[in-house]
Each structure stands twice: as C-alpha cells, then as structure tokens.
Backbone as CSV, one residue per row, in Angstrom:
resi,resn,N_x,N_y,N_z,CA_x,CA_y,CA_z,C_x,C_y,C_z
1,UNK,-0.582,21.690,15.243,0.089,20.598,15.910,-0.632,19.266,15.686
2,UNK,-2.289,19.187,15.601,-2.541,17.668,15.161,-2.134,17.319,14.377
3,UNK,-1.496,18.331,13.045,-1.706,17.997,11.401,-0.247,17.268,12.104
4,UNK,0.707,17.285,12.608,1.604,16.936,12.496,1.645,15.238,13.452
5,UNK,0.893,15.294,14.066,0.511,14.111,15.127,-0.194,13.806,13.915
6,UNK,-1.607,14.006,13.129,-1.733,12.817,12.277,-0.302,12.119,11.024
7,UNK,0.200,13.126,10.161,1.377,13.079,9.647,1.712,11.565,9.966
8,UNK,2.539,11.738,11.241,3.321,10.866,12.351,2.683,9.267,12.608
9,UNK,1.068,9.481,12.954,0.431,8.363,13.226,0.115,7.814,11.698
10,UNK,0.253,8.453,10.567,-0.120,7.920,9.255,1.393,7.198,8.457
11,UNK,1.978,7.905,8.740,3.436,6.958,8.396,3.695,5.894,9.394
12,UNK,3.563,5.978,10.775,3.837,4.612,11.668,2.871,3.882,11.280
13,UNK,1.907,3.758,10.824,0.959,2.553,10.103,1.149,2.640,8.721
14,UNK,1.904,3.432,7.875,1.908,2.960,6.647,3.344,2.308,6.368
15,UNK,4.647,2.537,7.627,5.172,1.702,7.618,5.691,0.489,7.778
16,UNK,4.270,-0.110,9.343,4.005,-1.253,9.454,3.395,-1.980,8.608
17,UNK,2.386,-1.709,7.918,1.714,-2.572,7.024,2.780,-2.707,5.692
18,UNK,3.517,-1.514,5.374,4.767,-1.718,3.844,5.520,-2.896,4.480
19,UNK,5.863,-2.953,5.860,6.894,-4.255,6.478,6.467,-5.593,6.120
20,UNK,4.745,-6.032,6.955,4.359,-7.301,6.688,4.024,-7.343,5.562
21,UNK,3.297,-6.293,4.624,3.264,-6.410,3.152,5.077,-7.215,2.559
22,UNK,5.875,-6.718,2.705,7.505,-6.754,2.057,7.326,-8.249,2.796
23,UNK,7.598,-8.071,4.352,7.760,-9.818,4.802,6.728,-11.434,3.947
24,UNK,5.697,-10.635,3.349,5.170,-11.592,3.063,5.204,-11.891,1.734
25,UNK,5.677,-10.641,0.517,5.866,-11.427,-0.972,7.505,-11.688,-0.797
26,UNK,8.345,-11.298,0.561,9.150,-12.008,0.039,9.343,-13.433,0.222
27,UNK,8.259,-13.687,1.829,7.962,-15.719,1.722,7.392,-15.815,0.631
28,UNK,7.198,-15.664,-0.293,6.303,-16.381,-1.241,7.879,-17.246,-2.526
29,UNK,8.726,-16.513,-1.784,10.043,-16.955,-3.148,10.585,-17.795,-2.246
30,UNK,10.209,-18.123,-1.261,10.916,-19.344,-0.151,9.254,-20.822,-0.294
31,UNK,8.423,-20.165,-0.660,6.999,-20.876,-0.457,7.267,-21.970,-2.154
32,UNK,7.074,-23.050,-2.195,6.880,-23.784,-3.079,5.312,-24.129,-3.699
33,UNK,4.745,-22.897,-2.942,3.146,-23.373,-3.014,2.607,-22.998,-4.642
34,UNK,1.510,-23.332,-4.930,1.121,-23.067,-6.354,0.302,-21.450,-6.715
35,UNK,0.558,-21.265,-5.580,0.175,-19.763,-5.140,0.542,-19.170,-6.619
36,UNK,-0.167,-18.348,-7.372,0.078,-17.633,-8.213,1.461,-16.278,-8.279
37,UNK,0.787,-15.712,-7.402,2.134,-14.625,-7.205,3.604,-15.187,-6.753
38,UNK,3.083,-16.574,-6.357,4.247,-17.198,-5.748,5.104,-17.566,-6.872
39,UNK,4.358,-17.761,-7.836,4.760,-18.159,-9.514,5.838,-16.798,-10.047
40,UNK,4.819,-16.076,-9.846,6.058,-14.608,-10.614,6.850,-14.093,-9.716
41,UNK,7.146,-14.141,-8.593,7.838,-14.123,-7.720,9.231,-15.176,-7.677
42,UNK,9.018,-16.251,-8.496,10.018,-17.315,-8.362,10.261,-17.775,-9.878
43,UNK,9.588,-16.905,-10.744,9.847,-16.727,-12.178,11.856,-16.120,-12.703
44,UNK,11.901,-14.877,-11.718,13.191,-14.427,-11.714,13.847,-14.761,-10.045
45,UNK,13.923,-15.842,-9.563,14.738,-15.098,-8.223,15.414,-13.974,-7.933
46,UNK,15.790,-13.099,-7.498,16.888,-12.618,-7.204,17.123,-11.325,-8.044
47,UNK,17.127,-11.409,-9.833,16.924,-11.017,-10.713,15.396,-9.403,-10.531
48,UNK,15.110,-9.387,-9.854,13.736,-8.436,-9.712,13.367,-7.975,-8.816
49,UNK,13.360,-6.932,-7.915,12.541,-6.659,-6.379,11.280,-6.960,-6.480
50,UNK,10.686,-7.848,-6.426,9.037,-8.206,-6.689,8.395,-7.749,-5.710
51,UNK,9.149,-7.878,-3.944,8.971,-7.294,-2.741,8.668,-5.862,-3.221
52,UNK,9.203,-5.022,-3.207,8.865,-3.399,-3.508,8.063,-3.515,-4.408
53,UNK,7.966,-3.913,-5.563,7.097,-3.679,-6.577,5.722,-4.112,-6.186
54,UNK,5.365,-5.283,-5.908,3.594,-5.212,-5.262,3.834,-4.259,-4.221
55,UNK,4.575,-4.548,-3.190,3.985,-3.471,-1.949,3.582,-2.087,-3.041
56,UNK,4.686,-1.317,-4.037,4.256,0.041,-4.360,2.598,-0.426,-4.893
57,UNK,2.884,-1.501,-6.056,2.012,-1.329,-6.472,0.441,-1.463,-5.819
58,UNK,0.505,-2.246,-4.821,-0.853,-2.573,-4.390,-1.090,-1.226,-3.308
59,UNK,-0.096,-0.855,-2.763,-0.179,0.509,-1.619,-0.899,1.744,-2.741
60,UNK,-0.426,1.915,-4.385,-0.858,2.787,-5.106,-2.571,2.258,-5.325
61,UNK,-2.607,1.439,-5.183,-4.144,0.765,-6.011,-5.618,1.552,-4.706
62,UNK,-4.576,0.500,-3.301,-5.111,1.094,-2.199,-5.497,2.832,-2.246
63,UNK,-4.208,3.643,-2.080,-4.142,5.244,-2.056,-5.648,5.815,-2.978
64,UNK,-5.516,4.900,-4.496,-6.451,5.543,-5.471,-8.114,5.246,-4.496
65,UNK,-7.996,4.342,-4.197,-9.583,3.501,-3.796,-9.820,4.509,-2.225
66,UNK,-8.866,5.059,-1.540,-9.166,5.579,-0.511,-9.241,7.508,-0.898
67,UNK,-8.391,8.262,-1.384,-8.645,9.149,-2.453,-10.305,9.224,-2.574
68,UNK,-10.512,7.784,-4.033,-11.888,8.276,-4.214,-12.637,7.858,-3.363
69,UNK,-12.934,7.435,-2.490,-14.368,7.488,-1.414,-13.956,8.605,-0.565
70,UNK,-13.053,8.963,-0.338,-12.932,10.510,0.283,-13.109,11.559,-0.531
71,UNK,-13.291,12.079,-1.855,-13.645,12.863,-2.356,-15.397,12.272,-2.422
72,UNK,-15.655,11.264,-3.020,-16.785,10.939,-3.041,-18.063,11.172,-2.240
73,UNK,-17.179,10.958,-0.832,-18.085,11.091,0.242,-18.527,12.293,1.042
74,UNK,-16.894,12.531,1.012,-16.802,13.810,2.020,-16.725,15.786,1.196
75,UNK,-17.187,15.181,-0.197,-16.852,16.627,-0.782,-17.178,17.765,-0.411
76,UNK,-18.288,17.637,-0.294,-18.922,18.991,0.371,-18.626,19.079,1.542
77,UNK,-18.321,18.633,2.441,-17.726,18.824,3.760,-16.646,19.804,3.797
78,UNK,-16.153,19.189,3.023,-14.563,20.405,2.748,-14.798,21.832,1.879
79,UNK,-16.031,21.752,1.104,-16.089,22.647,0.384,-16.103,23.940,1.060
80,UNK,-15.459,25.353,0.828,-16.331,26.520,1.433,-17.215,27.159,1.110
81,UNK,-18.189,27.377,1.127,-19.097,28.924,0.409,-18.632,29.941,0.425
82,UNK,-18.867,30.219,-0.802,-18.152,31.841,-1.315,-19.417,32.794,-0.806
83,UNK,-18.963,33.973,-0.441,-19.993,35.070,0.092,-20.116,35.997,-1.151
C-alpha cells in the first residue's frame, strides 16, 4: 500500500511542476524579451508544441540526472547477498 501512496504522491508533483514548466515556455511566445528560448519559441508560432517539447525534454534530462545519483549512491543498499 505505500508503493501505491508513493506512485500517487510522485505523479501529483510531477504533474504540478509539467503545469508551471508548460505555463512558463508557453509565456515566453507572448514575452518579447531577448530571452533565448524565447527566440525558438517565437521562431515558429503556432507551427510547433515547443511547450511539450522542453517540458519532455528537460523532465527526460532531469529523470537521467536523478536515475544516476540513485544508482550511484544508493547501490548497495538495494543490493541482496546471495547465500
């Protein structure tokens, strides 16, 4: 039953942060600023989900970087000994 309470508590924060992640590259195509991403973002209006595409992509970059310091760190923790 925790596995399923963490599950639960790991998607309600990975779908708040995908929200303000999405809310915020999509101000960047309303933003006139010289902001870089704001640049490729307003390269195609309309023409591209740029919104989904960083969120996947930066949520994948994240996943890899959290992955490896959890294998890194915690390996042997998880490991079992064989008898």
């Amino acid at each position: 039953m925790i596995n399923v309470i963490f599950v639960a508590l790991g998607g309600a924060l990975g779908s708040v942060v995908r929200y303000l992640s999405y809310s915020y590259v999509n101000s960047l195509s309303k933003d006139n600023g010289n902001a870089f991403l704001a640049r490729i973002v307003n390269l195609f209006p309309g023409a591209f989900p740029f919104a989904t595409f960083f969120v996947n992509v930066f949520g994948s970059i994240l996943a890899g970087f959290i992955y490896y310091f959890v294998i890194r760190n915690f390996e042997n923790f998880f490991c079992k000994k064989k008898i």
